[in-house]
Structure formats: structure tokens, C-alpha cells
N, C-alpha and C positions, 0 to 999 in steps of 0.2 A: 575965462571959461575953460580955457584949452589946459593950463597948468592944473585945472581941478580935476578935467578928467584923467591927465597924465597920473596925479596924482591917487585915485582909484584904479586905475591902469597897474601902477604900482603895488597895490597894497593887493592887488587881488592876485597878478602875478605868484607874490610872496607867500602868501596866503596856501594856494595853490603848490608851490617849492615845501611848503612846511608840512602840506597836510593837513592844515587847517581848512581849507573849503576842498571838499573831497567831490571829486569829478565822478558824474555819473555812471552808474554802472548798470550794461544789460538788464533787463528782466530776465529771471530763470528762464522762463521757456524759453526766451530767444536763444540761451547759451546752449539749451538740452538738444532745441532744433538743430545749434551748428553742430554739436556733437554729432549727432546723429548723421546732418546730412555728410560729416567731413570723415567720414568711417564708410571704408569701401566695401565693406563686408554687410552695412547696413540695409535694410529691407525699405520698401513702401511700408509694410504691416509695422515696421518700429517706429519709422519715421508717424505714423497715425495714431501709434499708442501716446505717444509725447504728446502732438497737439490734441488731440480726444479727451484729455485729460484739463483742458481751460474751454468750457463749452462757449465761450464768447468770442476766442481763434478760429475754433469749427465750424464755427457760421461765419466769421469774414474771410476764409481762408475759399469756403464753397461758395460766399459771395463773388469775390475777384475770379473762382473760375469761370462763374459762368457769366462776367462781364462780358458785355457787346465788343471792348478790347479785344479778346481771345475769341472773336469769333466761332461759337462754340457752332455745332451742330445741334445738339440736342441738352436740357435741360440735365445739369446735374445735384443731386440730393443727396448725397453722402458723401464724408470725408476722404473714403480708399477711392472712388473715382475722382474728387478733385483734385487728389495728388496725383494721380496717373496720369490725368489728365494736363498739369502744371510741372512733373518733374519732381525730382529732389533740390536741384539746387535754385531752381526758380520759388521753390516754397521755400526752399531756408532765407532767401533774401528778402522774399513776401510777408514770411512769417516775424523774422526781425522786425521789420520794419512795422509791422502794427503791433507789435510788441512795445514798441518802444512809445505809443500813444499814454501809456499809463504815466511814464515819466514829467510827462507833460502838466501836472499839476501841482498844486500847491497850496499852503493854508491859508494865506492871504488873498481876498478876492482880488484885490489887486492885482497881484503876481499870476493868481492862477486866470485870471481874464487875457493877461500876456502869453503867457504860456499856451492858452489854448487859441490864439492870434496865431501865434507861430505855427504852432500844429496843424491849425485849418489851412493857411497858406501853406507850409508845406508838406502837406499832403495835395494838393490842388496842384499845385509844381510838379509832384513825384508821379500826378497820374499825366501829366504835360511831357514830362520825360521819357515815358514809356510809351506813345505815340511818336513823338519824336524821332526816336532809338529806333520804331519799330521801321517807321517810313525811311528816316533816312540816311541809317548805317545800316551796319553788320554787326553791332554792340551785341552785346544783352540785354534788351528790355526789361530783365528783372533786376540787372545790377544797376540801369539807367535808374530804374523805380527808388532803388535803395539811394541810394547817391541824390534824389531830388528829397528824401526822408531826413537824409542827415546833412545837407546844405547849411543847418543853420543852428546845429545841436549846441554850438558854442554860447548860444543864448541861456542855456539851465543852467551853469556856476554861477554865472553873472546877475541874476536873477533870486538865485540861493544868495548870493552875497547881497542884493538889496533889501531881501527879506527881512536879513539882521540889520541893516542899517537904514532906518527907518527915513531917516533926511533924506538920501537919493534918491529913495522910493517916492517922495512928494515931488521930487523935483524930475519932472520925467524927459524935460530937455535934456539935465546933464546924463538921466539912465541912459536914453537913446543914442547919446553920443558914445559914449562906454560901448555901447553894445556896438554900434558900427564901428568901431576902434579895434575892440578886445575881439568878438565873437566868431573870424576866422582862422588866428591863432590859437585860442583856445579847444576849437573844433576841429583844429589838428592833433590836437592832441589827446581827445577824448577818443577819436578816430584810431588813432595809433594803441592807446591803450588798450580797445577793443578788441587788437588785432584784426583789427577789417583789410580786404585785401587793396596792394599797391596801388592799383589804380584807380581806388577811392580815396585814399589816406590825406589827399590836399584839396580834396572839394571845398570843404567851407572857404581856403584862400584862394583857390585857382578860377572859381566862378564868377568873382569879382574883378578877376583883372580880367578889363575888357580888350587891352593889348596884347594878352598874349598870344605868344606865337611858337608854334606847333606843326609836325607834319604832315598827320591829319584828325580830324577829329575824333577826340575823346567824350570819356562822360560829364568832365569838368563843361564841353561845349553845350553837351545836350543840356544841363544843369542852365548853364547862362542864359538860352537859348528861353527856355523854358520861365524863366524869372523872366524874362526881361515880356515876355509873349504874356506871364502870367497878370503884370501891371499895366498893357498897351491899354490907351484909353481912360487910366484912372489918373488923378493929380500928385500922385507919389512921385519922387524925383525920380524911380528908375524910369519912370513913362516917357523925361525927357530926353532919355539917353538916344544919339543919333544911330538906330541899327545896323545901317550904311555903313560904318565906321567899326562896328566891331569882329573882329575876325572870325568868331565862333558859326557863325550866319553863311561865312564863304564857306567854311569848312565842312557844312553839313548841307551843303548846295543851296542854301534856303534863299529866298528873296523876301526880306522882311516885310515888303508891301503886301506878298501874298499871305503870309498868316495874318494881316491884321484886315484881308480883307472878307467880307461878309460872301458868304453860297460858298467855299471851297469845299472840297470832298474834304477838307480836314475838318470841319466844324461839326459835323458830327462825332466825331473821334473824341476833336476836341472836349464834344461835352460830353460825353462817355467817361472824358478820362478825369472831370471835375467830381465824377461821382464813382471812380474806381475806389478808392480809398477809405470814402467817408464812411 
């Protein structure tokens, strides 16, 4: 088994070097948003003209403002106050990142039932992120949000490449292993290609090491923190992982027994944050 995945391990690599499975690319708006918000001369009214312009951004962009998250004061209705209300650069990274839901599909039921697995989980992770970040760093809770969106983007080449190859596609032991193999390398490099900024750029592989070690906590921890909080309770093997043990946990002050336990002032958050996104 192991030499079969190497061997797709391989061909996709190549594939990949040749140009033959071409790595995802942004949706327009997401790239017109970074424009916009990465121009210092730029307005609220330009940054609104952009997204005003995909009326299905406009409604989740006024959604996420007025999530129980952001503690709003008063109910908002219009895009020029959700942006004032969320910033420029907290909507370029909000904005992205639901931009990038569209990518998430595919012609095959099969593929696109994966793909939109993925999506659900992470987005449920990226609003875990941003409760996380919020309680307990000094992060950004919108780069945390972004960084829990793109944890796992290295699953769309891999995915594109089973489409064409019908065999891997029936056999979803050897997909899944491919994908835990391949799809944090890969997600560095979609990452990089994007030009996302540094201290994104090794989420897809730095989330997964649970030994690493650091001076104090980053987004890669809130990201782990987040995954591992987002399967406690379910029979998926990250459920088994011993949280005691992984450093991300000390670094963000946390005691794993308190997030998994039931009445904390975080479970409201918590479910707040399962329905930030969707």
C-alpha cells in the first residue's frame, strides 16, 4: 500500500513541476479585495465598490459582522457599516476566505461531496480559531480565521488529480492516505503561490506537528488547537491524540480538559463560532 501511495505521491509532485495539474488560483474578488485593502491610498467606499459588486459577499460579509463573535452593539444592514465596523484588513482576510468556498467544488459527486467535507470542517475550525485568538492571544482573530480556511487547501490538486484517475477515486483508502501524505506540502505551496503573508505560509505543515517547538504561540498553534478541540469526542483518530502532550495547548495557556468540558463561558463562543462562517 505504502509503495502505491509513494508512487501517486510521485506522479503528482511531477505533474505539479510540469504544469500539468495546475494549483489553485484565488477567486477574482478575493485578489481585487487584496488589492484594494494592500493600497494605502485606498478608501472604505472602494474597498465596498469591490465587494458590492458579488451580492452573495455582501450578505456574508454583513453576516460575520454582525455575529455574536464581534460582539456588536447594534444590528447592522448595510455593507459601508460592516466594513467600518470589521476594518480593511480584517475584511480582506474575511473576504478571502469566503471567497475561496466557491473553489471547493467539483464535477464529480464524489469529489465534490469531498471537497465540500473539507469546506464544512474547515470553516467550523476557522470560526474555532477566531475565538481562540480572540480569548487567548494578541493575534489577529482575522488572520487566525484565515489560517483555520486554509489549513487544508492542499486537498484541491489532489482531488483535481483523482478526478482524472478514476481507479484512486474508487479506492478511497489509498485517496485518504495520499491526502494525509501529500496535502501539507502541497498547501505550502498553494500558500506561497498566493502570496499569503509569512506567518501563514506553513499552516497546512506546521499544524500537524504536534511537537513542535516554539517561543510563543502562533497561528499554526491556534490552527492545531482548534483541529484537535474541533474532533474531541468524535472516533476520528485526531480524537485520540493525547492534548497533554502537545505543546500548542501550553503555549496558548489552555488546559485541554477545560475546552472539552461542558458549561464553560467558552461554549457559547464556541457555538457562535460553528456558525460564523457557514
Amino acid at each position: 500500500m505504502s509503495q502505491v501511495v509513494d508512487t501517486i505521491r510521485k506522479e503528482i509532485i511531477t505533474a505539479i513541476n510540469n504544469d500539468q495539474l495546475v494549483l489553485p488560483t484565488l477567486p477574482e474578488v478575493a485578489l481585487k479585495v487584496r488589492e484594494v485593502s494592500e493600497d494605502p491610498e485606498a478608501s472604505i467606499n472602494e474597498l465596498a465598490k469591490v465587494i458590492g459588486g458579488d451580492a452573495a459577499m455582501t450578505a456574508r460579509i454583513i453576516k460575520v459582522a454582525n455575529s455574536p463573535l464581534l460582539r456588536a452593539s447594534r444590528e447592522i444592514e448595510d455593507l459601508k457599516m460592516a466594513l467600518m465596523r470589521l476594518g480593511m484588513e480584517y475584511t480582506c482576510n474575511i473576504a478571502t476566505g469566503l471567497a475561496m468556498e466557491q473553489m471547493f467544488q467539483a464535477t464529480t459527486d464524489m469529489v465534490d461531496k469531498r471537497l465540500r467535507e473539507v469546506w464544512t470542517r474547515s470553516s467550523e475550525i476557522a470560526g474555532i480559531c477566531h475565538v481562540l485568538c480572540k480569548q487567548f492571544t494578541n493575534l489577529r482573530p482575522d488572520q487566525a480565521t484565515l489560517a483555520g480556511l486554509v489549513h487544508r487547501i492542499g486537498v484541491l490538486p489532489i482531488l483535481t488529480y483523482a478526478e482524472d484517475h478514476p481507479a484512486l477515486l474508487k479506492d478511497s483508502m489509498t485517496l485518504d492516505m495520499v491526502i494525509d501524505k501529500l496535502h501539507a506540502p502541497i498547501g505550502n505551496l498553494i500558500l506561497k503561490r498566493w502570496d499569503f503573508p509569512s506567518e501563514l505560509l506553513q499552516i497546512p505543515s506546521q499544524h500537524q506537528d504536534f511537537a513542535r517547538q516554539v517561543e510563543k504561540a502562533d497561528y499554526a498553534d491556534i490552527v492545531t488547537v482548534a483541529v484537535l478541540q474541533s474532533y474531541m469526542g468524535s472516533d476520528h483518530p485526531l480524537a485520540q491524540i493525547d492534548c497533554h502532550q502537545v505543546g500548542a495547548f501550553a503555549r496558548l495557556g489552555l488546559d485541554p480538559d477545560m475546552l472539552d468540558a461542558e458549561g464553560e463561558d467558552l461554549s457559547d463562543d464556541m457555538e457562535a463560532a460553528m456558525a460564523f462562517l457557514q
